[in-house]
C-alpha positions in Angstrom: 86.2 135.8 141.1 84.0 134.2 137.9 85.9 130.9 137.2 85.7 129.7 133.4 83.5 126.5 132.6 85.9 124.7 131.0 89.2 124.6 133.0 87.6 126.5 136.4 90.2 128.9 135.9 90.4 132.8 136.1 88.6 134.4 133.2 89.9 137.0 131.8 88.1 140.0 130.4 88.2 141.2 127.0 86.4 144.1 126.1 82.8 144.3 127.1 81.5 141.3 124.8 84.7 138.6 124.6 85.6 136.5 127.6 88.9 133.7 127.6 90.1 131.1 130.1 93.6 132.1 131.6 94.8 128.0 131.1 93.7 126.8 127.8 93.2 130.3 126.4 89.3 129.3 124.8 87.6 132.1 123.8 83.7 133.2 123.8 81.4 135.7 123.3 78.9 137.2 126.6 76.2 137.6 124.4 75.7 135.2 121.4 75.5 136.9 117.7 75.7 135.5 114.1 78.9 136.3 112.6 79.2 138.2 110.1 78.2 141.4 109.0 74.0 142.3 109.3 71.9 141.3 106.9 70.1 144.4 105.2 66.6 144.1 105.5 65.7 146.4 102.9 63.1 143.3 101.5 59.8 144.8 101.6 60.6 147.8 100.4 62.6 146.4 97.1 59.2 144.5 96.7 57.3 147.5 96.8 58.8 149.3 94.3 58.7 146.2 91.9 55.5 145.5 92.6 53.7 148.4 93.4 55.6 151.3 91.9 56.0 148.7 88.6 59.6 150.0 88.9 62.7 147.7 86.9 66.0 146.0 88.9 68.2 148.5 86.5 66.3 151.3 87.4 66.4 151.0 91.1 70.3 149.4 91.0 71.0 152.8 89.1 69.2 154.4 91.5 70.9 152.9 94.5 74.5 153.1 92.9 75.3 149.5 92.5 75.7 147.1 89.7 72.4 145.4 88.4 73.5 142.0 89.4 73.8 143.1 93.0 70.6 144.6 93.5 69.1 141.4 91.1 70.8 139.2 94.0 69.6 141.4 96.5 66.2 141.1 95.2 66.3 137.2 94.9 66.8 137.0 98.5 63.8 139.2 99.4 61.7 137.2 96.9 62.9 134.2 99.2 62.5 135.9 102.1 59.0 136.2 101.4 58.3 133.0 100.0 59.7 131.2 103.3 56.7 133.3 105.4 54.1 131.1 104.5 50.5 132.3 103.6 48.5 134.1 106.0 45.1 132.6 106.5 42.1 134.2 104.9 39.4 135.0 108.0 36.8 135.1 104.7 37.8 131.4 103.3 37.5 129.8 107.2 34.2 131.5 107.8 32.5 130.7 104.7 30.9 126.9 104.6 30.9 126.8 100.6 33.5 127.6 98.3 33.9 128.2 94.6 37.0 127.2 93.1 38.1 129.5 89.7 41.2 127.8 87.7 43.1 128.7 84.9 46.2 127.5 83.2 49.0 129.7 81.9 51.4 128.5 79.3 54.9 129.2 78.7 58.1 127.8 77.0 61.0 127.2 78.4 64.0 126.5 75.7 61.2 125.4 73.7 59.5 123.2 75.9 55.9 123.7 77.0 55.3 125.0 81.2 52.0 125.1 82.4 51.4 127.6 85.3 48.3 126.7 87.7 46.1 129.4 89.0 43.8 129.4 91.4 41.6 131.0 93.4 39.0 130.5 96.4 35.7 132.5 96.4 33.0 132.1 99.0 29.0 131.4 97.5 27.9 134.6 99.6 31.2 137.3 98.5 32.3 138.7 95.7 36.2 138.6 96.4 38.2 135.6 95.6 41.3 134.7 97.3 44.8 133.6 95.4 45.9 130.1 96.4 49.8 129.6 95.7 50.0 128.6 91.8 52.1 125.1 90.8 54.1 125.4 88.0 54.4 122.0 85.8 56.4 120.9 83.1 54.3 119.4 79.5 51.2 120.9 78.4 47.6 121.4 80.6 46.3 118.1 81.2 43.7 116.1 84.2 46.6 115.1 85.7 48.5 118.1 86.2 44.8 119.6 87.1 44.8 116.7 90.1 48.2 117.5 90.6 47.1 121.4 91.3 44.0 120.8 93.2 46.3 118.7 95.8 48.1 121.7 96.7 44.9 123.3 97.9 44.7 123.3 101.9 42.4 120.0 102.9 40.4 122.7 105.2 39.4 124.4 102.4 39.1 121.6 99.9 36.0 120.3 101.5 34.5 123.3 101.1 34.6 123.4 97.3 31.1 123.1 95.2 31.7 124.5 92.3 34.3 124.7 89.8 34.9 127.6 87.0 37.0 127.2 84.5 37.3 126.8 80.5 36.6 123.9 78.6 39.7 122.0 79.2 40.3 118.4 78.7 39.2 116.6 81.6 37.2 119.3 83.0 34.0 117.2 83.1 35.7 114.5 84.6 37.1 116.2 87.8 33.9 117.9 88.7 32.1 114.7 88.5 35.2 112.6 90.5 34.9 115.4 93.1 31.6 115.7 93.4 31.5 119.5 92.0 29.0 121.7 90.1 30.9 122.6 87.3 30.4 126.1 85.2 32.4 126.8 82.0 33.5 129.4 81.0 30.7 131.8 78.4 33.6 133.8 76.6 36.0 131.7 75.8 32.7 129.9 73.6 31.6 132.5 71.8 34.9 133.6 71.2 35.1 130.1 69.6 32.2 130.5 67.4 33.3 134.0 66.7 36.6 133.0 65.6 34.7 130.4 63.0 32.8 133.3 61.3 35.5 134.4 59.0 34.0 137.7 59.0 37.6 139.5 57.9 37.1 137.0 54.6 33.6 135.9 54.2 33.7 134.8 50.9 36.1 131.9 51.6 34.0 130.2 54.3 31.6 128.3 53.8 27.8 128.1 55.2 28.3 131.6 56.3 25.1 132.2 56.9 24.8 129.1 59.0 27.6 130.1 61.0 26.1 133.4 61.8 22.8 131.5 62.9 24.5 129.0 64.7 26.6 132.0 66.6 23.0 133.6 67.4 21.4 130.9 68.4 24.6 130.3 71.1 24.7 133.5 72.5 21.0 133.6 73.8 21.5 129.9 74.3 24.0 130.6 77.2 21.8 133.1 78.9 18.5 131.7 78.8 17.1 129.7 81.6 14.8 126.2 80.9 12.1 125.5 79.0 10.4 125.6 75.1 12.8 128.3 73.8 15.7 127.1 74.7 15.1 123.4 73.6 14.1 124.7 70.4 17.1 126.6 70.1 19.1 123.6 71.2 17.1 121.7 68.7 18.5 123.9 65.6 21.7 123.4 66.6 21.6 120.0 66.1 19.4 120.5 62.8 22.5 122.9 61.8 25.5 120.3 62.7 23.5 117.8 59.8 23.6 120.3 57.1 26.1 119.1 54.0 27.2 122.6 53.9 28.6 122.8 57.1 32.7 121.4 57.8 32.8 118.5 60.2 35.0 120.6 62.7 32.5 123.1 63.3 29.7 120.5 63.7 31.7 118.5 66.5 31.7 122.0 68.0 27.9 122.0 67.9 27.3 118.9 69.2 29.8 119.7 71.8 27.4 122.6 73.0 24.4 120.6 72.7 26.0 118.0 75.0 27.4 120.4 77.6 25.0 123.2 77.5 23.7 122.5 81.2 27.9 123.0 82.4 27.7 126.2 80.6 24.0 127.5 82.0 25.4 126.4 85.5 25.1 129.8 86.7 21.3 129.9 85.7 20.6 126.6 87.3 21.8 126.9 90.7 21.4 130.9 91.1 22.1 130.4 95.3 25.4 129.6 94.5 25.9 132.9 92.8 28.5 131.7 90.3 30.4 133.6 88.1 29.7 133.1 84.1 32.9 133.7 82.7 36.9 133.1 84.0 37.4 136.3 83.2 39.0 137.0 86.9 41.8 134.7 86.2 42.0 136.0 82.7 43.0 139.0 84.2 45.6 138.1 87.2 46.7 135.8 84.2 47.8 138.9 81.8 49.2 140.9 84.9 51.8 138.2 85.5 52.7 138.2 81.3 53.1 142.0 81.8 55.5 141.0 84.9 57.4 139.0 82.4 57.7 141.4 80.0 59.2 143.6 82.4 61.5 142.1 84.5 64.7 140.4 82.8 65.3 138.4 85.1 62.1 135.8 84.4 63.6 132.9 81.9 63.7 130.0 84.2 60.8 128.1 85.5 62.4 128.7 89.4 62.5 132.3 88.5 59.0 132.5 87.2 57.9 130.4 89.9 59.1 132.0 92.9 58.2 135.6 90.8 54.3 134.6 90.6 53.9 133.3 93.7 55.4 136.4 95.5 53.3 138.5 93.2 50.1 137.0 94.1 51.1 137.0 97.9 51.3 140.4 97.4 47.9 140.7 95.5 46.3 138.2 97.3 42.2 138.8 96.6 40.6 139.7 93.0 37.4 140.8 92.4 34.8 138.1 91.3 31.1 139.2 90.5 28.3 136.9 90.2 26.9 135.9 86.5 
């Protein structure tokens, strides 16, 4: 006869799971089990239709027959679920020697404070497909510090990888290619959509040296896609000439000489054509608006947790983007 642990006494039988000691009546299970009732592990498929079937929470709790702050609860805990997995490591990131790094900031308010939301992505020199790394989400406004702070999260095995750097012409940009040793390629749209925005071409009249704005937009756009030599220092050299004119505001001419200082970052993809780097951000731009559209969607984003663990779920679901070469 089975004598019980505690007391070496009988054991008495209770059912086919539950044991107790006949002297000081303790009681345990035959087979261990968490208490409770079981979980439902319904968590991938909740995701799925959020993510993929760009279904709402009120549709599917309607759906489902309960309240929309069950199923929003029950949705939290799959988002958490998912976060707590951990990334699974790209075989295209580890097999490549060189990687370009593509970064772009997001910003939001939060009860009227600024949140800055830190994308980023991985793309090998010899690929076309980029790879999501998990986004940081800060409080203030973009800065070099909260780009140091981002850059930090990136795995060490792939940091050393990193030769080039894509992004638009943020503050500090310059700076943390050079401290990291980096080529550095800024982004060609968000320029000319600069210059194009200083055209005033919905009210002509009222800006002044049109038609030296209109030259000096010309004389960028071929600027940015022309490789070394006569024609583009002469075009380089107007500029300048351009920027002196009395005619011409003093913002606009800081924005000239800005070009004429930088115009090697933003040719970077002409300069070092092996690399194969892409000539705008435009990649980032768009994973960028598809988590807005989230936003706009789903209810439940107004916190910077909730937006958090929302957009790095999201991108764990969409982990790679398309990335052509310039």
């Amino acid at each position: 006869m089975r004598k019980s642990q505690c007391c070496n006494s009988a054991v008495w039988r209770i059912g086919e799971r539950c044991r107790r000691c006949s002297k000081c009546r303790r009681k345990w299970r035959v087979w261990k089990r968490k208490p409770g009732r079981p979980k439902l592990r319904n968590h991938g498929r909740l995701l799925r239709k959020v993510f993929v079937e760009h279904r709402t929470l009120t549709q599917l709790a309607n759906a489902e027959g309960v309240t929309p702050q069950a199923l929003s609860y029950r949705f939290l805990k799959a988002l958490s679920t998912e976060l707590k997995k951990g990334r699974i490591p790209s075989a295209a990131l580890s097999a490549s020697n060189q990687l370009i790094l593509l970064a772009d900031g997001l910003w939001f308010k939060f009860k009227r404070r600024p949140w800055v939301l830190y994308v980023m992505a991985l793309r090998p020199v010899g690929d076309s497909t980029a790879t999501f790394v998990d986004p940081l989400l800060l409080r203030g406004r973009e800065s070099k510090a909260g780009w140091e702070m981002a850059f930090g999260t990136i795995p060490a095995v792939h940091r050393r990888k990193i030769c080039a750097l894509v992004v638009d012409n943020f503050s500090g940009s310059v700076g943390l290619s050079r401290e990291n040793g980096w080529l550095l390629q800024l982004c060609n749209f968000h320029v000319l959509a600069t210059f194009r925005n200083w055209l005033g071409t919905r009210r002509p009249r009222y800006v002044g040296a049109s038609p030296l704005r209109f030259e000096s937009f010309k004389l960028v756009e071929d600027a940015v896609r022309m490789d070394a030599g006569p024609r583009l220092d002469s075009k380089l050299a107007r500029l300048v000439q351009i920027a002196e004119q009395p005619g011409i505001s003093s913002n606009f001419a800081d924005r000239l000489r800005e070009f004429h200082r930088r115009s090697d970052h933003y040719r970077a993809y002409r300069l070092h054509r092996r690399l194969r780097l892409p000539w705008t951000n435009s990649s980032l731009e768009s994973a960028g608006a598809k988590i807005r559209r989230l936003m706009r969607r789903v209810m439940g984003l107004r916190t910077p947790r909730s937006l958090r663990l929302w957009s790095t779920v999201y991108l764990r679901w969409y982990p790679t983007i398309l990335c052509n070469p310039g």
